[in-house]
C-alpha positions, 0 to 999 in steps of 0.5 A: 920471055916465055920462061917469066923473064919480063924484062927480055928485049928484042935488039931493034936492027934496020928499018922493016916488018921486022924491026915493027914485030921488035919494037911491038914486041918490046913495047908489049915486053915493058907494058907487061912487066909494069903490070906485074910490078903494079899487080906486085905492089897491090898485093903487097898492100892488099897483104899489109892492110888485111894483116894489120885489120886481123890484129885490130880484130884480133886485139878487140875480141881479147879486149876485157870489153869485148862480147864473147866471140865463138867462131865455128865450122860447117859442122860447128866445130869450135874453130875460135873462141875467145877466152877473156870470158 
């Protein structure tokens, strides 16, 4: 576990301290690995909206329609602009 593989367990074997450190052990071992699946899935998603708002922007600012777009730096460098105009 300590090398990122989640999914490593612990044979549970007898019934004393030991056996309570394994089964607590397996139990933090399968909560973590559901939080890495989800943390996985969000950004996934996260990822997929963010891509698919830049290509509606994207496509609004290159619209004929659209208002001239400049985008500059910190030190107002051009960084975008849009050519339609």
């Amino acid at each position: 576990m300590a090398e990122g593989d989640v999914n490593q367990t612990i044979p549970i074997r007898g019934n004393d301290e030991l056996t309570d450190v394994s089964n607590s052990f397996n139990t933090m071992a399968s909560q973590l690995s559901n939080m890495y699946e989800t943390l996985e899935k969000k950004v996934k998603q996260r990822t997929r909206e963010l891509n698919d708002s830049h290509i509606l922007f994207k496509a609004s600012i290159e619209s004929p329609k659209a208002l001239i777009i400049l985008f500059l730096d910190q030190e107002y460098r051009y960084l975008y602009f849009n050519q339609n105009h």
